[in-house]
PQR file with spaces between the fields and no chain letter, atoms N, CA, C, O and H, PARSE charges and radii, in Angstrom:
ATOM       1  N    UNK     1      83.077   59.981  -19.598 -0.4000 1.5000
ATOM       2  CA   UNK     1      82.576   59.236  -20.747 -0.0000 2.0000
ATOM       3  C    UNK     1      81.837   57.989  -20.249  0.5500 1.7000
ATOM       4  O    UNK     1      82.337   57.479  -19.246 -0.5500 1.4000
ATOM       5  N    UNK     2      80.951   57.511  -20.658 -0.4000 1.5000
ATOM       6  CA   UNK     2      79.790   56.575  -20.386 -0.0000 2.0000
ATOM       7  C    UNK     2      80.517   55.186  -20.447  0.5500 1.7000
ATOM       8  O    UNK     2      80.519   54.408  -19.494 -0.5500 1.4000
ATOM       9  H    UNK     2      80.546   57.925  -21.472  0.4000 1.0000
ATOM      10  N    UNK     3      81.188   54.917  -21.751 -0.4000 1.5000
ATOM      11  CA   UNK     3      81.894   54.117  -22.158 -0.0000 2.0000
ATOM      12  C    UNK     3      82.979   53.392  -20.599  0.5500 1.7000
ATOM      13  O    UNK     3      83.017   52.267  -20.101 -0.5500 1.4000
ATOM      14  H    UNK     3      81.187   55.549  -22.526  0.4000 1.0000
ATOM      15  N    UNK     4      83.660   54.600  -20.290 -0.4000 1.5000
ATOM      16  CA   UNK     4      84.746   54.486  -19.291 -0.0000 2.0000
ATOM      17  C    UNK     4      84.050   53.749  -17.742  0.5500 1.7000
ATOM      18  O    UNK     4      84.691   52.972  -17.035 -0.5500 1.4000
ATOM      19  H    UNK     4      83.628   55.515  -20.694  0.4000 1.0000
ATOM      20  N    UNK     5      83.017   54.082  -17.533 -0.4000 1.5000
ATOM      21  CA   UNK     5      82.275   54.031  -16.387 -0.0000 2.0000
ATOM      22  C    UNK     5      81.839   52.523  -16.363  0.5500 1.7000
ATOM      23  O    UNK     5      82.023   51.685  -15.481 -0.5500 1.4000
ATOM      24  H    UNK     5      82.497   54.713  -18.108  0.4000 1.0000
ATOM      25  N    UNK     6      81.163   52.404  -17.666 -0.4000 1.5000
ATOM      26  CA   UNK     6      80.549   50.377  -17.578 -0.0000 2.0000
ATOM      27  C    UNK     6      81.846   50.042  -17.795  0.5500 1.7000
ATOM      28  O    UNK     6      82.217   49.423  -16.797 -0.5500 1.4000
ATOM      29  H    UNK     6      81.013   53.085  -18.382  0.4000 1.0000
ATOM      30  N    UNK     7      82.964   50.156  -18.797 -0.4000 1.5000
ATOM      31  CA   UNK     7      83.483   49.268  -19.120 -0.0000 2.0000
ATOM      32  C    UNK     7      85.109   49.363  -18.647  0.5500 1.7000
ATOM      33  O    UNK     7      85.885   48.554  -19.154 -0.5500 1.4000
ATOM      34  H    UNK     7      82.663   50.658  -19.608  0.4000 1.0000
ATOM      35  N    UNK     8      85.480   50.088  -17.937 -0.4000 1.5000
ATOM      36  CA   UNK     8      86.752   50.242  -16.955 -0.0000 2.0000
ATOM      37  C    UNK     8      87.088   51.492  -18.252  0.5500 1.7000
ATOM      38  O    UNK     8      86.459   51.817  -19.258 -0.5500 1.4000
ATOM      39  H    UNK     8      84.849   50.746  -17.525  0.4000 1.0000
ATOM      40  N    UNK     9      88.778   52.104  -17.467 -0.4000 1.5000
ATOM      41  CA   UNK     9      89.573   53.115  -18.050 -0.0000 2.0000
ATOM      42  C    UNK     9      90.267   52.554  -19.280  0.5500 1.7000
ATOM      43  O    UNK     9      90.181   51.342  -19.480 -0.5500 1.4000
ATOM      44  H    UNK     9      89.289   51.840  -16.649  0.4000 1.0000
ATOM      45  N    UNK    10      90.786   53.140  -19.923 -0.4000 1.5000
ATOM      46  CA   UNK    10      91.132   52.523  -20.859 -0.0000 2.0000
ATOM      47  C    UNK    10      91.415   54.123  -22.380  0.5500 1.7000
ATOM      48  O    UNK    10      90.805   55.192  -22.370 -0.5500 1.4000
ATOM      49  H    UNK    10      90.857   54.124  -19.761  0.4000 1.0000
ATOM      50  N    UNK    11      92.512   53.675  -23.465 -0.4000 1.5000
ATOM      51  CA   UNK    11      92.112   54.832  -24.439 -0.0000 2.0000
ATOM      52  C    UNK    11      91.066   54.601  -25.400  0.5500 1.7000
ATOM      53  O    UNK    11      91.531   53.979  -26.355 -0.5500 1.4000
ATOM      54  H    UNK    11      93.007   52.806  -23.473  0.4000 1.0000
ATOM      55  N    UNK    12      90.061   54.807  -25.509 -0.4000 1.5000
ATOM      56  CA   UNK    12      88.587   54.164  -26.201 -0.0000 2.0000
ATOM      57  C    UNK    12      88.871   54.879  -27.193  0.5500 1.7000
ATOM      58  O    UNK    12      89.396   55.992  -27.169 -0.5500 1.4000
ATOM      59  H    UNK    12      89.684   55.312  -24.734  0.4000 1.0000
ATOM      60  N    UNK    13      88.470   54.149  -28.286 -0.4000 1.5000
ATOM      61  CA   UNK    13      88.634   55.146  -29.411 -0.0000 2.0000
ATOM      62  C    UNK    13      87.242   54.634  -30.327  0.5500 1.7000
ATOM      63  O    UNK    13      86.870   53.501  -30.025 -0.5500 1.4000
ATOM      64  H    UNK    13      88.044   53.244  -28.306  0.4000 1.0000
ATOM      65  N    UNK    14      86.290   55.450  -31.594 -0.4000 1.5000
ATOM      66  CA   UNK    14      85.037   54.376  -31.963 -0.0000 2.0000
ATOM      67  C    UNK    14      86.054   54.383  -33.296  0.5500 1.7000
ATOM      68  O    UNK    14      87.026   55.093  -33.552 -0.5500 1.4000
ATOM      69  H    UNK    14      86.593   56.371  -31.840  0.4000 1.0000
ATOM      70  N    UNK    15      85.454   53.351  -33.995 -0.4000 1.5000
ATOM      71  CA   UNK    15      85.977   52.465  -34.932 -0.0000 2.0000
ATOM      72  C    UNK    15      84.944   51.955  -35.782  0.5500 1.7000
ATOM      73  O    UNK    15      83.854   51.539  -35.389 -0.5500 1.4000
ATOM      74  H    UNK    15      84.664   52.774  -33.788  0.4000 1.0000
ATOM      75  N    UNK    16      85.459   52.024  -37.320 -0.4000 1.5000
ATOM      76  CA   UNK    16      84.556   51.306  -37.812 -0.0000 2.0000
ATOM      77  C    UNK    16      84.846   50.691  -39.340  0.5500 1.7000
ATOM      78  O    UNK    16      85.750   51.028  -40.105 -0.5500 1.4000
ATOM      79  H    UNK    16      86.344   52.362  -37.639  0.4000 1.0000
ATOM      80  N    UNK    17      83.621   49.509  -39.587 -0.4000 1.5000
ATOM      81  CA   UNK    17      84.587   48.830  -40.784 -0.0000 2.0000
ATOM      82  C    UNK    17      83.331   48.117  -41.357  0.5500 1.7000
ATOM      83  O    UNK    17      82.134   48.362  -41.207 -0.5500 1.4000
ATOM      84  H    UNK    17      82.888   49.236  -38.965  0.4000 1.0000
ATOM      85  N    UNK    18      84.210   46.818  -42.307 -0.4000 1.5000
ATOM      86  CA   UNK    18      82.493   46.607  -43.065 -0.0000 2.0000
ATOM      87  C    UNK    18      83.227   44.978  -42.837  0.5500 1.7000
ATOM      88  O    UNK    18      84.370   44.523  -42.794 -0.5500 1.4000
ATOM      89  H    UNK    18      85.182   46.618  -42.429  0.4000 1.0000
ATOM      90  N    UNK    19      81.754   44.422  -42.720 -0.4000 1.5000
ATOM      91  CA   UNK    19      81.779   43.108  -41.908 -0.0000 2.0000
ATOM      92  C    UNK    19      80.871   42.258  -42.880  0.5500 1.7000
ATOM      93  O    UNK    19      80.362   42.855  -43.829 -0.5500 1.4000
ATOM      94  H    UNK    19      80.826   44.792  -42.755  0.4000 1.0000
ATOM      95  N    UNK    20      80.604   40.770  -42.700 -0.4000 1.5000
ATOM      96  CA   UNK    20      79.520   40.103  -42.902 -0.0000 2.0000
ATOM      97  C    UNK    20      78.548   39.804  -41.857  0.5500 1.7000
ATOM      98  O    UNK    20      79.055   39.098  -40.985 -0.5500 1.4000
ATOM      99  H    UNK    20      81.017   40.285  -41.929  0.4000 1.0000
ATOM     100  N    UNK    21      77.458   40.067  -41.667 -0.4000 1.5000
ATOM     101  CA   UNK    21      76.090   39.842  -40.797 -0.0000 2.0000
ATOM     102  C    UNK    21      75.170   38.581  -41.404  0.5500 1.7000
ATOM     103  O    UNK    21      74.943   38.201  -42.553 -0.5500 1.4000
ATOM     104  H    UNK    21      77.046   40.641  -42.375  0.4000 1.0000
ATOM     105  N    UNK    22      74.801   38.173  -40.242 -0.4000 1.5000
ATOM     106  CA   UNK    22      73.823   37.170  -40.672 -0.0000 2.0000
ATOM     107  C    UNK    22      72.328   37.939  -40.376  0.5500 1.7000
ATOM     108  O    UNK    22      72.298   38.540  -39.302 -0.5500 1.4000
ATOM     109  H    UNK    22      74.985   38.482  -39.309  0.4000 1.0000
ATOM     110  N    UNK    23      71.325   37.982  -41.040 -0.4000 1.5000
ATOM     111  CA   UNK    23      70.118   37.993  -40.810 -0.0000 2.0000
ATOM     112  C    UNK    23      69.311   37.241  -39.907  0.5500 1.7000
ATOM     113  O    UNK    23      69.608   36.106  -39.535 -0.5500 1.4000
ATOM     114  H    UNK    23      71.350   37.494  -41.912  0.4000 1.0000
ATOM     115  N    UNK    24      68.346   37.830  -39.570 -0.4000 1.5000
ATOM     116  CA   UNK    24      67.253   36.696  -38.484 -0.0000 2.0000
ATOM     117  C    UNK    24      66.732   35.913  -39.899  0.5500 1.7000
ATOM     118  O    UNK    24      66.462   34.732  -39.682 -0.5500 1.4000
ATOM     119  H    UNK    24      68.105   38.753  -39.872  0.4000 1.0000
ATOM     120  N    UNK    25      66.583   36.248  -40.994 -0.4000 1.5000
ATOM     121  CA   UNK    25      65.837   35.374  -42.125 -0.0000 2.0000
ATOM     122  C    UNK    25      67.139   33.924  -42.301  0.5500 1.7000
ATOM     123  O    UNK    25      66.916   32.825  -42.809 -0.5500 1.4000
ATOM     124  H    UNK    25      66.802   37.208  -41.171  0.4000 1.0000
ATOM     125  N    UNK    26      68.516   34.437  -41.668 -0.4000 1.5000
ATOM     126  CA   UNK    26      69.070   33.482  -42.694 -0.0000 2.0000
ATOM     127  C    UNK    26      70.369   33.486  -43.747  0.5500 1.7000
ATOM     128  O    UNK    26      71.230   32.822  -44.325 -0.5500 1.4000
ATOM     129  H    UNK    26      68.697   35.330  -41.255  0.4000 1.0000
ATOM     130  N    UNK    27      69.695   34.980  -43.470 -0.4000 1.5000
ATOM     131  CA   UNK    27      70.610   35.609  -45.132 -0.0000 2.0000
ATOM     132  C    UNK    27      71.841   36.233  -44.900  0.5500 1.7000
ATOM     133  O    UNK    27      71.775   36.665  -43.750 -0.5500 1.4000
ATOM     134  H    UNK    27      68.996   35.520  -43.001  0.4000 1.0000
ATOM     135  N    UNK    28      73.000   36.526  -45.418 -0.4000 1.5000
ATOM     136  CA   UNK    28      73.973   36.661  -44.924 -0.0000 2.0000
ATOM     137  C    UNK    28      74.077   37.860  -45.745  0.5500 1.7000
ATOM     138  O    UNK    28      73.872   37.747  -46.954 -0.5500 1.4000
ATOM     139  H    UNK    28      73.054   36.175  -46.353  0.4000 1.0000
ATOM     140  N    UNK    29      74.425   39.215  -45.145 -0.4000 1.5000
ATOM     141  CA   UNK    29      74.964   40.141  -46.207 -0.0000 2.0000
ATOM     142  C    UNK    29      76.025   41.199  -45.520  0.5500 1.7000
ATOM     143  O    UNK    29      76.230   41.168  -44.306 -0.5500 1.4000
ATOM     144  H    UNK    29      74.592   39.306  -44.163  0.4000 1.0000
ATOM     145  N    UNK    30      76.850   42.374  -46.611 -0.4000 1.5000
ATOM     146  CA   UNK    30      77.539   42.815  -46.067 -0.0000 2.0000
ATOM     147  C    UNK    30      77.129   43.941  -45.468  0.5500 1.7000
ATOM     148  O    UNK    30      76.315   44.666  -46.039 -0.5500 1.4000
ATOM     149  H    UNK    30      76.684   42.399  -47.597  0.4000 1.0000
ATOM     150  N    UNK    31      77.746   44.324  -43.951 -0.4000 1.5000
ATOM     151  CA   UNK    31      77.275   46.093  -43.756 -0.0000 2.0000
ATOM     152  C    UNK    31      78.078   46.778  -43.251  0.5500 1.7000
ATOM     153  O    UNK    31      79.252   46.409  -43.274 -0.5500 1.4000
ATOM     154  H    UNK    31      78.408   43.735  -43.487  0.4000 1.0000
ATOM     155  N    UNK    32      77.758   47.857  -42.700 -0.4000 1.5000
ATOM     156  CA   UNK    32      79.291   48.498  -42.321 -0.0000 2.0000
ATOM     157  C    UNK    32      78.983   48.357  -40.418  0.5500 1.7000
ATOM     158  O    UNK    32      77.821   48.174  -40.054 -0.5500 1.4000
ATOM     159  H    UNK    32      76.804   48.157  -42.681  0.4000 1.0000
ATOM     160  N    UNK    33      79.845   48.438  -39.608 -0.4000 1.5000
ATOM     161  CA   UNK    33      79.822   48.192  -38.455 -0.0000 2.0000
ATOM     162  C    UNK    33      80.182   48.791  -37.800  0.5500 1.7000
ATOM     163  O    UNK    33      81.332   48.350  -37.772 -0.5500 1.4000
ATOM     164  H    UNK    33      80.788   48.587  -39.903  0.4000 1.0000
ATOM     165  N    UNK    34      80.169   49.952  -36.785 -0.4000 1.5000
ATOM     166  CA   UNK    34      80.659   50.543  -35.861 -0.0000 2.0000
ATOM     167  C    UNK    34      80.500   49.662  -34.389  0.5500 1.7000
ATOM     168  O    UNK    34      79.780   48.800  -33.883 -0.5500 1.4000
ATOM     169  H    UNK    34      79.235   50.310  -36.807  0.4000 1.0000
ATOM     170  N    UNK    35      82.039   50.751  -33.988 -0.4000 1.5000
ATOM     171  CA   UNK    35      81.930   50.292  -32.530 -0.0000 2.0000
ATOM     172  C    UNK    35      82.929   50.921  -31.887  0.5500 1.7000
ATOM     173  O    UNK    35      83.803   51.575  -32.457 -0.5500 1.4000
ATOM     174  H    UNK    35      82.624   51.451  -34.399  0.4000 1.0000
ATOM     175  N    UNK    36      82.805   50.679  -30.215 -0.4000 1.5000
ATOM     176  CA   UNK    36      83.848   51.265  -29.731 -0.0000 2.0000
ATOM     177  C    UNK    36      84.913   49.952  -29.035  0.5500 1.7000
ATOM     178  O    UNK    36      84.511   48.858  -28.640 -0.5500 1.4000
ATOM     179  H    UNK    36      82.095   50.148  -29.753  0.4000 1.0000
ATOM     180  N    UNK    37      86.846   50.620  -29.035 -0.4000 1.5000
ATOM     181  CA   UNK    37      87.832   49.394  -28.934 -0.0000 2.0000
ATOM     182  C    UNK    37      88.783   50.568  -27.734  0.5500 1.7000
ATOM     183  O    UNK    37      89.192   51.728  -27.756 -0.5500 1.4000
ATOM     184  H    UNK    37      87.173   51.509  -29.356  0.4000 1.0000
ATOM     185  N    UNK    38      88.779   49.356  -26.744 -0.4000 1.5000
ATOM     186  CA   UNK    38      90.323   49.860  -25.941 -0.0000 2.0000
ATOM     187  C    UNK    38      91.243   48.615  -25.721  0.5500 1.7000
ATOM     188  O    UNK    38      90.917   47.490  -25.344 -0.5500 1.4000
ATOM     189  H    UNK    38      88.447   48.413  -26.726  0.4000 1.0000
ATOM     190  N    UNK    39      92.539   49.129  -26.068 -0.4000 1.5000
ATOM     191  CA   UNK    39      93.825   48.132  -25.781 -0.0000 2.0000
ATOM     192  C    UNK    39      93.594   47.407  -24.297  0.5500 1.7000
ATOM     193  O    UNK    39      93.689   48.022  -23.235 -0.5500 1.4000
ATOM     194  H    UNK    39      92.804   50.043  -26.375  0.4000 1.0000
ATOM     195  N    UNK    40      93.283   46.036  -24.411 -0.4000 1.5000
ATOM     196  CA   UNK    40      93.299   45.373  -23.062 -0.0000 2.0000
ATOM     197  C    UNK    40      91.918   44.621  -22.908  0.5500 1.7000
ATOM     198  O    UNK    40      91.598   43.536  -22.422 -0.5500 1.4000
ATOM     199  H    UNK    40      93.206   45.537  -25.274  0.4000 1.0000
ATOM     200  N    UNK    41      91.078   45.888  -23.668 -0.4000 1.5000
ATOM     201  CA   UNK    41      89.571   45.348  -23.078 -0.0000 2.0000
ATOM     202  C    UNK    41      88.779   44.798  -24.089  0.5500 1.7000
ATOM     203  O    UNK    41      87.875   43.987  -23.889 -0.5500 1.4000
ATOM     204  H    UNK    41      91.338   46.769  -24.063  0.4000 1.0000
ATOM     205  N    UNK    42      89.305   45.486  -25.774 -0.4000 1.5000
ATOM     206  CA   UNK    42      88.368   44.937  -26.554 -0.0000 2.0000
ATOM     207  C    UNK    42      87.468   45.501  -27.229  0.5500 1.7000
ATOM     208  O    UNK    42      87.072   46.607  -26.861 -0.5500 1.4000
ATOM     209  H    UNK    42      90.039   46.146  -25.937  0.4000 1.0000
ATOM     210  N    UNK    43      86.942   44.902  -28.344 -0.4000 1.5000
ATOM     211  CA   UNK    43      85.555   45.508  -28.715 -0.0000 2.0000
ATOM     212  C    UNK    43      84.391   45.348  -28.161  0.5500 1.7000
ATOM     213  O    UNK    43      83.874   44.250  -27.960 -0.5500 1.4000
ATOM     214  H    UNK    43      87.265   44.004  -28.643  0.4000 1.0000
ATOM     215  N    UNK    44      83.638   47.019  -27.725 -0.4000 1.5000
ATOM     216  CA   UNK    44      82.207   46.762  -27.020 -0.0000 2.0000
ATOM     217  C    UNK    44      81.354   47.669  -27.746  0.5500 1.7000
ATOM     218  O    UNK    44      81.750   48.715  -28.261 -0.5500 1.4000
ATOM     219  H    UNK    44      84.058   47.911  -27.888  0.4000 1.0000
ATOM     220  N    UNK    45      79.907   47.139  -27.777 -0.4000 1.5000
ATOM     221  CA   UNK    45      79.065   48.093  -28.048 -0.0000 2.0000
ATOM     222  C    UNK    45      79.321   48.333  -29.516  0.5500 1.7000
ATOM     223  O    UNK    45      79.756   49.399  -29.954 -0.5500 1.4000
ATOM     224  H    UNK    45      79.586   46.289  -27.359  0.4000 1.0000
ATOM     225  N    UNK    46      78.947   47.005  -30.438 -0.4000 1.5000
ATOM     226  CA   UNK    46      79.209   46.800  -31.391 -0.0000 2.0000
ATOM     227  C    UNK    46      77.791   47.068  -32.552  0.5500 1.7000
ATOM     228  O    UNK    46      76.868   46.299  -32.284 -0.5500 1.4000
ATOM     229  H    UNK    46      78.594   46.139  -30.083  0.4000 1.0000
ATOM     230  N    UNK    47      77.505   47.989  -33.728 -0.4000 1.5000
ATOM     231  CA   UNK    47      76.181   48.285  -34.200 -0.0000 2.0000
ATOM     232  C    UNK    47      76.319   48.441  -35.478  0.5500 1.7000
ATOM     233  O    UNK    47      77.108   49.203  -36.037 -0.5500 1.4000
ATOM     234  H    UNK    47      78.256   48.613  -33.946  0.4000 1.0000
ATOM     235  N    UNK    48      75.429   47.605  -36.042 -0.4000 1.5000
ATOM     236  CA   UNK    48      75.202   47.897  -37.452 -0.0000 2.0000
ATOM     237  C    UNK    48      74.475   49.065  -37.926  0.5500 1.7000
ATOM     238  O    UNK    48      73.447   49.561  -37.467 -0.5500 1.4000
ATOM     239  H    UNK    48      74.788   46.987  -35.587  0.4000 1.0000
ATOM     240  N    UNK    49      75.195   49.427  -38.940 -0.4000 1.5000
ATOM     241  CA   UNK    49      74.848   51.198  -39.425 -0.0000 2.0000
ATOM     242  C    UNK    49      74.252   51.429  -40.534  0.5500 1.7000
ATOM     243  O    UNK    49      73.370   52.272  -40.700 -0.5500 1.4000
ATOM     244  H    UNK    49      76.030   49.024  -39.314  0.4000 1.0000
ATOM     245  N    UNK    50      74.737   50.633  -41.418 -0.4000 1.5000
ATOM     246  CA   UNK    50      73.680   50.464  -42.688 -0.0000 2.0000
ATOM     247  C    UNK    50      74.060   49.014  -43.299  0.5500 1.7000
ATOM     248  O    UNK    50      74.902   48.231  -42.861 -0.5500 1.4000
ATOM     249  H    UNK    50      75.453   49.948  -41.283  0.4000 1.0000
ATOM     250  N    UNK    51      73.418   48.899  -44.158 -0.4000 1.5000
ATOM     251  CA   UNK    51      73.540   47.433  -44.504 -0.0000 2.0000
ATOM     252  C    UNK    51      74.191   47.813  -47.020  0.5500 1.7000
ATOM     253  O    UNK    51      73.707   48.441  -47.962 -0.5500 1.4000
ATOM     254  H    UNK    51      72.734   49.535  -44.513  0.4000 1.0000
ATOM     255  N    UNK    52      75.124   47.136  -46.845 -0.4000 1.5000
ATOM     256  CA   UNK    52      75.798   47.813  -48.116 -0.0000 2.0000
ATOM     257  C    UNK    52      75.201   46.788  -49.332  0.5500 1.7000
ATOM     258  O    UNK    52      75.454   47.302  -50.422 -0.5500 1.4000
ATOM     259  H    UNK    52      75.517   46.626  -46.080  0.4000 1.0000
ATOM     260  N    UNK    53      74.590   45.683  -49.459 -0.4000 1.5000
ATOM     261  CA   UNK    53      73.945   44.883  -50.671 -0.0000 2.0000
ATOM     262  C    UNK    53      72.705   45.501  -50.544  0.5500 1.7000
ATOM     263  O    UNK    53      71.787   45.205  -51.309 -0.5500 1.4000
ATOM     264  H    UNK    53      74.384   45.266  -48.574  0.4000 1.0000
């Protein structure tokens, strides 16, 4: 797994949830957020997926 290689061993699992984002304009809105999380190391490779307002 790609994941395992940059970012050490670990149980990676992707994950996802709905967040607040700020805009480059400014604007603050909600979207949903994926990403991938392992116990120890954290959230990496964090991406906005659609934007929900």
């Amino acid at each position: 797994m790609r994941i395992q290689k940059q970012f050490g061993p670990g149980r990676w699992r992707k994950l996802k949830g709905i967040g607040k984002v700020r805009l480059e304009s400014g604007r603050m809105c909600n979207a949903e957020l994926h990403w991938y999380e392992a116990h120890g190391i954290g959230r990496k490779k964090m991406k906005i997926k659609r934007f929900l307002d």
